[in-house]
C-alpha positions as CSV (number, residue, x, y, z in Angstrom):
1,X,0.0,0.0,0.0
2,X,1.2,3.3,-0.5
3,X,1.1,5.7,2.3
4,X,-0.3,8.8,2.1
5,X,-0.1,12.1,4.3
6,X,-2.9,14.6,3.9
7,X,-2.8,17.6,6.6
8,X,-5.8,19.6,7.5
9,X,-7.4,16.3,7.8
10,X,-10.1,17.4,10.2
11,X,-12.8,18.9,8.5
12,X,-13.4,19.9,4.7
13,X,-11.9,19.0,1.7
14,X,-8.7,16.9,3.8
15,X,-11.1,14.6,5.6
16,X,-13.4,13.7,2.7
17,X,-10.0,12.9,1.0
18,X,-8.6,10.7,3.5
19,X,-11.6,9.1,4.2
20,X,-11.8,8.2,0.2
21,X,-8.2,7.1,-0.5
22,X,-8.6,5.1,2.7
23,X,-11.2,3.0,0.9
24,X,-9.2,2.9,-1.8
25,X,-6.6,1.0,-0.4
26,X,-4.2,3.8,0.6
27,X,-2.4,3.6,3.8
28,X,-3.4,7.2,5.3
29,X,-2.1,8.7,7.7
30,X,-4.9,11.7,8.3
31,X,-3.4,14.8,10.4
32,X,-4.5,17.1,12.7
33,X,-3.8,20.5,13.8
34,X,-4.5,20.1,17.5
35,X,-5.2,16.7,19.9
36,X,-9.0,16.9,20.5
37,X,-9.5,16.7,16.6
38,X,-7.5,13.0,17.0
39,X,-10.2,11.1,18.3
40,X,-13.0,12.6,16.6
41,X,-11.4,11.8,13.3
42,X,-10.6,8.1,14.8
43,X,-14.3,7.9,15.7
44,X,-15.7,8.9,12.4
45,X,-13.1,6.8,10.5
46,X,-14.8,4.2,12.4
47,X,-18.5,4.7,11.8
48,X,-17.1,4.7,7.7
49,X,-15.5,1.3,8.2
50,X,-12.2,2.4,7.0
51,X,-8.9,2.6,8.8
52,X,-7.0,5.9,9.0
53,X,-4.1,6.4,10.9
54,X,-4.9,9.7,13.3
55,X,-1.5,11.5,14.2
56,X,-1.7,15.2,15.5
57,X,0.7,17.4,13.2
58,X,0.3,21.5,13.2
59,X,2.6,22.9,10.7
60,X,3.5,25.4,12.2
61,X,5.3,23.3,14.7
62,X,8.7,22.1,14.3
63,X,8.6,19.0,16.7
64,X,5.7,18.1,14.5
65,X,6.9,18.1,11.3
66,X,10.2,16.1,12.7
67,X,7.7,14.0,13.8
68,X,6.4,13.2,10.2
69,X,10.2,12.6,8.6
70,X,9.5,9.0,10.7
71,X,6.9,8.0,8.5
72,X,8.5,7.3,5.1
73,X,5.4,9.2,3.2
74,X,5.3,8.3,-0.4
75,X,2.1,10.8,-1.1
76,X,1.9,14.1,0.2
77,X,-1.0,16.3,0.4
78,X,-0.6,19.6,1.7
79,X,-4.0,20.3,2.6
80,X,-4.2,22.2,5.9
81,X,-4.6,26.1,6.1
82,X,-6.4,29.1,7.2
83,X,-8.3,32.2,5.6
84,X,-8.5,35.8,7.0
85,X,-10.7,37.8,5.9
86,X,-10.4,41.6,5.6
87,X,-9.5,44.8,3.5
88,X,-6.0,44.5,2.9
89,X,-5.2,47.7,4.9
90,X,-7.5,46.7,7.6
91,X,-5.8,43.1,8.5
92,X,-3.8,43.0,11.9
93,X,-0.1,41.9,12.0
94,X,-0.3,39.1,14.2
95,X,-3.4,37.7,11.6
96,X,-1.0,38.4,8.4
97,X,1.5,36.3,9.9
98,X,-0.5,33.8,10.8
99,X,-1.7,33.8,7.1
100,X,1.4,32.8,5.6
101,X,2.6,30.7,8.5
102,X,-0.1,28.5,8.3
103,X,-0.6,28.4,4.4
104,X,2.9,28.8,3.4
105,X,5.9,28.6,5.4
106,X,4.5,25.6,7.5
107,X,3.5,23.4,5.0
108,X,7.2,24.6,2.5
109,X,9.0,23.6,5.7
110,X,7.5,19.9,6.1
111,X,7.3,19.5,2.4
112,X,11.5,20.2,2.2
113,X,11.9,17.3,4.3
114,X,9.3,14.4,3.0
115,X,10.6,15.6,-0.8
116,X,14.3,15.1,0.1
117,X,13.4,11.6,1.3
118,X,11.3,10.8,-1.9
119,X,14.5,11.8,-4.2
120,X,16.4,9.0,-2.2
121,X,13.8,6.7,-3.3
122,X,13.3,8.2,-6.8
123,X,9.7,8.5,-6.6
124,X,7.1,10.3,-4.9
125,X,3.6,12.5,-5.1
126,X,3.5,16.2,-3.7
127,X,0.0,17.7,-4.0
128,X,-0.5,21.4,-2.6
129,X,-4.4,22.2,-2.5
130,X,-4.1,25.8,-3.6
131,X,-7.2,28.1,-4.2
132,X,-8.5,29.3,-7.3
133,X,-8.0,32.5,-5.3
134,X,-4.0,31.7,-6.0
135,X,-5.0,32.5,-9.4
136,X,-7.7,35.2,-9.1
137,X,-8.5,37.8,-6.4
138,X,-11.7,38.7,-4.8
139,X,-11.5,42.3,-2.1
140,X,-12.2,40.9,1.2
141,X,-10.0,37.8,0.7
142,X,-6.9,39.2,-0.1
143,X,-4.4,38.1,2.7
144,X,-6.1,34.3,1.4
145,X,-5.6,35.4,-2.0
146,X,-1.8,36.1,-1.6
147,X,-1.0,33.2,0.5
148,X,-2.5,30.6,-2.2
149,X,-0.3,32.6,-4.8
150,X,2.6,32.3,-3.2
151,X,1.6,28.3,-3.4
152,X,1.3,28.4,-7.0
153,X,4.7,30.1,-7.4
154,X,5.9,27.7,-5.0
155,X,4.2,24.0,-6.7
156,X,5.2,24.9,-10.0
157,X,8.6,26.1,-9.5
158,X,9.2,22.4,-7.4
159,X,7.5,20.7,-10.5
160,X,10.2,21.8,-12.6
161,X,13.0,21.5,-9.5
162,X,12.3,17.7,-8.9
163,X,11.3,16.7,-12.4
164,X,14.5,15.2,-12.3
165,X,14.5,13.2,-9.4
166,X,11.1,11.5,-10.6
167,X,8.9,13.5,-8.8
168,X,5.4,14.2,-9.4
169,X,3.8,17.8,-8.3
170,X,0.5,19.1,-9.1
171,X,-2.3,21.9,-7.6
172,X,-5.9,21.4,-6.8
173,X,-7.8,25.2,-7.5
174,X,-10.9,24.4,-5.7
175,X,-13.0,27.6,-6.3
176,X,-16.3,29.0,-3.7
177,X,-17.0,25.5,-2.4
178,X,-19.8,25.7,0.7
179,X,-18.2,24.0,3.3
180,X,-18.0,26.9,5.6
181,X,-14.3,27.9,4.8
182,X,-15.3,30.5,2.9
183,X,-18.5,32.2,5.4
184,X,-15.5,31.7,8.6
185,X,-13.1,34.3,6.7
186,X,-15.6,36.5,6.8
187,X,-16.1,36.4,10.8
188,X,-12.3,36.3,11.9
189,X,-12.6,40.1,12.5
190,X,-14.4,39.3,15.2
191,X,-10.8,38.2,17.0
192,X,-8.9,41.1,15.7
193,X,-7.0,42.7,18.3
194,X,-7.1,46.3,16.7
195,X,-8.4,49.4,17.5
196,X,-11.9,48.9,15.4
197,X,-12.4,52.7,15.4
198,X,-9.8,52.6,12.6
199,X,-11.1,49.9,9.7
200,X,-11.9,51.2,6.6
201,X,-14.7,48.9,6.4
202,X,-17.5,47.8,9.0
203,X,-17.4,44.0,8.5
204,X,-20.8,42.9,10.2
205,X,-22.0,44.4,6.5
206,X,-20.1,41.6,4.2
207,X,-20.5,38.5,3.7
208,X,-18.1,36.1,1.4
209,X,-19.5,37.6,-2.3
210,X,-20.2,34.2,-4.9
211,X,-22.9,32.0,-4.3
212,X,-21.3,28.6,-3.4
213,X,-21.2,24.6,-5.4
214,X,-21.6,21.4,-3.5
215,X,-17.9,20.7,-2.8
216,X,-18.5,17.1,-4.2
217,X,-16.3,17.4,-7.3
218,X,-13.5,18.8,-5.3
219,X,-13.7,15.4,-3.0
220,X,-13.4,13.7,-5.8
221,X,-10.5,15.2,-8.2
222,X,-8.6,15.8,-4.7
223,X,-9.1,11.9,-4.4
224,X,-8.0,11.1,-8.2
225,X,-5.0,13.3,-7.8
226,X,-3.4,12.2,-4.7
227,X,-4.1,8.6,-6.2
228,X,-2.5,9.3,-9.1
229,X,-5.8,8.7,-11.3
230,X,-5.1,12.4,-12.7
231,X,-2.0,13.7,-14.2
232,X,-2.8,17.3,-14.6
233,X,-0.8,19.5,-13.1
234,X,-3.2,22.5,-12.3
235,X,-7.0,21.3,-11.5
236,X,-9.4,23.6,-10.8
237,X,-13.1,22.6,-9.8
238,X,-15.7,23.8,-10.5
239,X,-14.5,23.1,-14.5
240,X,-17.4,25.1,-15.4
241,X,-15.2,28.3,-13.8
242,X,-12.1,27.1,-15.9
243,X,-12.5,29.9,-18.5
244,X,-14.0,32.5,-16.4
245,X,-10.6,32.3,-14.2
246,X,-8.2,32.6,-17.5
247,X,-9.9,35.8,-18.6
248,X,-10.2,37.3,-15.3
249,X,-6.0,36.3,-15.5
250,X,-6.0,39.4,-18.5
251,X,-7.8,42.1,-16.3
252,X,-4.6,42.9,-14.4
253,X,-2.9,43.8,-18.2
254,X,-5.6,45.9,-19.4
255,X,-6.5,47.8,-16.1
256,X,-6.0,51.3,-15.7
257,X,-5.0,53.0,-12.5
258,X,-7.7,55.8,-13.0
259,X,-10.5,52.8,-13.7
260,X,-13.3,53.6,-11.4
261,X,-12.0,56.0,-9.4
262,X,-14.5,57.4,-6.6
263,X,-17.2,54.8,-7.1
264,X,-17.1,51.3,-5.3
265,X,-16.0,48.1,-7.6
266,X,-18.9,45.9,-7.9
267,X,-16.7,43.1,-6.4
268,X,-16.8,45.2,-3.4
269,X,-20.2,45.9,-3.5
270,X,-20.9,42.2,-4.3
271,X,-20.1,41.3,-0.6
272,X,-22.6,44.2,0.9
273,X,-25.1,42.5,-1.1
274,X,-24.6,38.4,-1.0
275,X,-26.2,36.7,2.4
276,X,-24.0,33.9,3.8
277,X,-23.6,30.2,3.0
278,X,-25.6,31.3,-0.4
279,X,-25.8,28.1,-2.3
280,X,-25.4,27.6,-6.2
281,X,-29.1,28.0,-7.8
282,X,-29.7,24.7,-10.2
């Protein structure tokens, strides 16, 4: 069996994944960020009928990712991370940090190790689930936004890096998904430790500003990808968003800095106007 390490395994789009390859035949080893998520994942592994190795693994936490070098991972799915919401000029320090520490430099410094240990064996799968916010940018989400671009940047530069040594690297771009991820970035302002007298923007007014798909089809090409069932290396879900998100790539070239100048963007207004957890009308 091949073993298999998918972070972020508690909720979302890492525990459907797990649960899935698990039933495939994978050996999965499913992490979590913090010790009470361990036996909750064990328990629901359970009521499934499949068998999933529980280990606790945040990050952000050295003594945790030595921890993982001991488990000779042949699969690795960097799945686990965390969005802030907020006006770029309105996001604390402390929350920015946590942004990238969480998203990027966490999940970089556990994937140095496991991919030095797959050259020695001349084989190995690293899968970052990115965002199709690390290709496109929404206002509200733009701490998010950055940290999933500095993923892209970072997946496809390895692709080409460990090419050589017969590694395999790809992206999964899931897009507004209703799993809660996206509705949680916009309440994290709630925690801010700022003076609120000071925002540019009152955020009990926004809400996350696309109406949201049944994350199903991300389950399942997260599934196929870590199994090696798919050997694209970008894949973005919804599909039906794939050429919306190319031509929204060309704005940035054509924009001009006086474009709209003393009226709100509609992507701003967008947020004022959508309610939370607004599905996808069939």
């Amino acid at each position: 069996m091949t073993k298999v390490l998918i972070t972020g395994s508690g909720t979302g789009f890492g525990h459907e994944a797990a649960m899935r390859l698990a039933e495939k035949g994978f050996d999965v080893i499913a992490s979590v960020e913090i010790w009470a998520q361990v036996q909750t994942l064990k328990r629901q592994a359970a009521e499934r009928g499949v068998g999933l190795r529980v280990e606790k693994l945040d990050v952000t936490d050295d003594g945790d990712r030595r921890k993982a070098l001991a488990w000779d991972v042949e699969v690795l799915v960097n799945n686990a991370g965390v969005g802030e919401g907020g006006s770029t000029v309105d996001v604390p320090e402390e929350n920015m940090r946590r942004q990238f520490e969480v998203n990027v430099i966490g999940p970089l410094l556990l994937t140095q190790g496991i991919a030095k240990q797959m050259v020695e064996r001349g084989t190995g799968r690293i899968v970052w689930v990115s965002s199709r916010e690390g290709l496109n940018v929404n206002p509200f989400t733009g701490l998010y936004s950055a940290s999933k671009h500095a993923i892209e940047a970072i997946a496809e530069t390895m692709a080409y890096e460990l090419q050589e040594f017969g590694i395999e690297v790809a992206t999964v771009n899931p897009g507004p998904f209703l799993t809660g991820f996206n509705d949680r970035m916009f309440q994290t302002w709630q925690s801010w430790r700022d003076d609120a007298s000071k925002r540019l923007f009152d955020y009990s007014e926004l809400a996350f500003s696309r109406s949201q798909f049944d994350p199903e089809p991300v389950y399942a090409t997260l599934t196929a990808v870590a199994a090696g069932e798919v050997d694209t290396f970008r894949n973005l879900e919804p599909k039906s968003m794939i050429e919306e998100t190319k031509s929204l790539q060309r704005v940035p070239w054509d924009r001009k800095v006086t474009d709209g100048l003393k009226t709100r963007a509609k992507q701003v207004q967008a947020s004022y106007d959508m309610e939370p957890e607004t599905p996808v009308s069939d």
